[in-house]
Every structure is written in C-alpha cells, then in structure tokens.
Backbone bond lengths (Angstrom), bond angles and torsions (degrees), N, CA, C in turn:
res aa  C-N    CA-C-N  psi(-1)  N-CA   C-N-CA  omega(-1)  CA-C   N-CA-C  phi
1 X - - - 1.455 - - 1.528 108.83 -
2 X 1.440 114.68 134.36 1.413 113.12 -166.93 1.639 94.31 -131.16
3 X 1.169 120.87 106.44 1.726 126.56 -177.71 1.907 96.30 -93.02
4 X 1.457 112.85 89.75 1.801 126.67 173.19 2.129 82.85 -75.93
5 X 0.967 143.63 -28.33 1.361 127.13 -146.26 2.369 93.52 -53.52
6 X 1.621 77.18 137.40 1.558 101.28 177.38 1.593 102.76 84.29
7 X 0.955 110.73 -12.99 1.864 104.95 176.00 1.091 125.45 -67.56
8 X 1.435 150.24 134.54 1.285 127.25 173.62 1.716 97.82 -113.17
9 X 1.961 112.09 171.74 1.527 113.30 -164.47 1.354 93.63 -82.89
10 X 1.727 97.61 146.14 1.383 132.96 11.65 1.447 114.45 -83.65
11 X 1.190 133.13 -7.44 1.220 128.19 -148.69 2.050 117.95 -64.67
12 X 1.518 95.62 -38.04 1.735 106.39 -174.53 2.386 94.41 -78.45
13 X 1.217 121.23 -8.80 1.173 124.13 171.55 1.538 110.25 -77.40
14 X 1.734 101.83 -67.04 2.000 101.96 177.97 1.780 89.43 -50.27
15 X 0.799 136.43 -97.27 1.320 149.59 -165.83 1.547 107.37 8.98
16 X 1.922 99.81 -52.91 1.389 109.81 -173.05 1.243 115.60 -69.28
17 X 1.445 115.02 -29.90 1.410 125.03 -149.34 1.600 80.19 -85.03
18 X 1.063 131.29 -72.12 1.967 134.26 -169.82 1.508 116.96 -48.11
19 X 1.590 97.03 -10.81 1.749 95.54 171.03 1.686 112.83 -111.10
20 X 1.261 110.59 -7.82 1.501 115.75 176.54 1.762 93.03 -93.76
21 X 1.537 127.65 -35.27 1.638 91.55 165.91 1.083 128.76 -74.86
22 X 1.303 122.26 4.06 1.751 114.24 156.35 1.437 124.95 -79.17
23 X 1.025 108.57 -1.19 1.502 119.72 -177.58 1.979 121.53 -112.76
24 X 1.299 93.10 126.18 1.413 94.16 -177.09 1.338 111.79 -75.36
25 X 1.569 113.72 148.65 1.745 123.20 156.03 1.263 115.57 3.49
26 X 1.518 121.07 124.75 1.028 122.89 173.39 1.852 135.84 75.59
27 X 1.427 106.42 -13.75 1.244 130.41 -153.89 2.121 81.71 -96.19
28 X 1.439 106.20 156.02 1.796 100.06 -178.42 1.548 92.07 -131.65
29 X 1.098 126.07 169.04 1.312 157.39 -90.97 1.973 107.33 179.96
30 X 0.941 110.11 97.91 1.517 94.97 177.14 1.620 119.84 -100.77
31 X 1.091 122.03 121.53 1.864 118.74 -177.93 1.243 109.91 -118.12
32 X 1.789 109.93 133.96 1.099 128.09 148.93 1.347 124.68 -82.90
33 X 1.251 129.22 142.29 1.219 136.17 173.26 1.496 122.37 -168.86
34 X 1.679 127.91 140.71 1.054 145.79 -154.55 1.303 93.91 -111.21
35 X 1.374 142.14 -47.61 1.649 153.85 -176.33 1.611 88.98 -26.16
36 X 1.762 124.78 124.89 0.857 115.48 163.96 1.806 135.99 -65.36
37 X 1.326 97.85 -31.16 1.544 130.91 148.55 1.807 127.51 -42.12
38 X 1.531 98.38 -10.53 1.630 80.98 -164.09 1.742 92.21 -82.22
39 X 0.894 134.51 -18.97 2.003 112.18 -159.69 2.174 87.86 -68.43
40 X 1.583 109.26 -39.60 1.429 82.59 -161.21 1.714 96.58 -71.91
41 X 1.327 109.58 -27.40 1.634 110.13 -177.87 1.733 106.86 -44.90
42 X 1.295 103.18 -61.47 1.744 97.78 -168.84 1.368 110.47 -81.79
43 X 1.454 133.34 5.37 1.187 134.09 169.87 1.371 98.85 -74.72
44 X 1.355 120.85 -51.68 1.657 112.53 -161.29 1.581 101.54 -84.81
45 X 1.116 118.18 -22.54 1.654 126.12 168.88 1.172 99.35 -38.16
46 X 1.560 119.41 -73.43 1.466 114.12 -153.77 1.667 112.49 -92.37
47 X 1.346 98.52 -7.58 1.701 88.87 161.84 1.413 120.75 -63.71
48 X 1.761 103.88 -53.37 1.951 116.14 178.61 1.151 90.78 -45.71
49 X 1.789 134.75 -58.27 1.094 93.54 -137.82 2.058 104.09 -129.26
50 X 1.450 85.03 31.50 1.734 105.02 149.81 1.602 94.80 62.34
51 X 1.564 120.91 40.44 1.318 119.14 151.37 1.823 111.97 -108.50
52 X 1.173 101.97 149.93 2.041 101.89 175.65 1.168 108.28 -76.88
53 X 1.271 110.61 145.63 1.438 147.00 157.00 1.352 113.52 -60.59
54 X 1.249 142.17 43.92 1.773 122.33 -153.27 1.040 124.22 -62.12
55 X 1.756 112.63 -36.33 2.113 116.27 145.03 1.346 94.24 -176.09
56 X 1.314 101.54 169.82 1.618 106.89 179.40 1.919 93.12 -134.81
57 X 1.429 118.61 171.33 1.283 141.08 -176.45 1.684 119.10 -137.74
58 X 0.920 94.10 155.96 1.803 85.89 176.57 1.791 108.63 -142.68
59 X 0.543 133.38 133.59 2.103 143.27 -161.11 1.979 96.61 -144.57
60 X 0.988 113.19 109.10 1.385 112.70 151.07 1.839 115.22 42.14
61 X 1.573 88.35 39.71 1.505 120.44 171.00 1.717 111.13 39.92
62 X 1.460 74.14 42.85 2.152 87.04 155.95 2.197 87.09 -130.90
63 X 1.056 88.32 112.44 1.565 109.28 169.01 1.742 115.03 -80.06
64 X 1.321 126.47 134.26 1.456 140.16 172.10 1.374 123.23 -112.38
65 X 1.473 108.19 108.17 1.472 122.09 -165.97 1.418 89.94 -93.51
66 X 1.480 118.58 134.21 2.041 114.06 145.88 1.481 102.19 -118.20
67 X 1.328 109.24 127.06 1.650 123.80 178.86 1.661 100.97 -96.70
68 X 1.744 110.38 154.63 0.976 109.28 156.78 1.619 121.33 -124.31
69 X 1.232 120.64 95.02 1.503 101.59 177.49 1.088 127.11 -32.94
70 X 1.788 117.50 139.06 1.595 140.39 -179.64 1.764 84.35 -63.32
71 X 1.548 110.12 139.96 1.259 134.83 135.50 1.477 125.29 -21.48
C-alpha cells in the first residue's frame, strides 16, 4: 500500500516504483493519490515499464491506483 495523498508528480510515481521492488512477480500494489495528473501519470508508468493497470477509481479527488507487478 502506497498512500501518494498530497504529493504532486513525480513524487506518487518514485513512491510506486520503491514499493513494487519489494514485491515479487505478479503480486499488486495499491495507490492512493490526490495528484490530479496521476491516472495519465500511472497509465504511461506501467506501459514504459510493462506493469498492469488492474483499475483505478476516483471519489472526492483522492484517486485509487491497483498495480500489478510484471512477471
């Protein structure tokens, strides 16, 4: 679980990246974030760098990322 709320980019991205190397293959990742920017931010995140998107949500502009680590 990675709480970005109040961060603006890059910051809720490094954040993601230092909590997905603790995590093995396949295993997901949950992010909070307020950055109005983050859905296109973590969209292109996990395309470059070939992790899934599994969906994100947005409620009263705190946004919910779930990542899936690449294999």
């Amino acid at each position: 679980h990675v709480d970005a709320s109040g961060l603006k980019c890059p910051l809720p991205i490094l954040r993601t990246k230092k909590a997905l190397a603790t995590v093995r293959g396949g295993e997901r990742v949950e992010v909070l974030s307020t950055d109005t920017t983050s859905v296109r931010d973590f969209e292109a995140f996990c395309q470059q760098a070939g992790h899934a998107l599994i969906g994100w949500d947005e409620a009263e502009g705190r946004y919910r990322f779930v990542l899936q680590k690449r294999a």
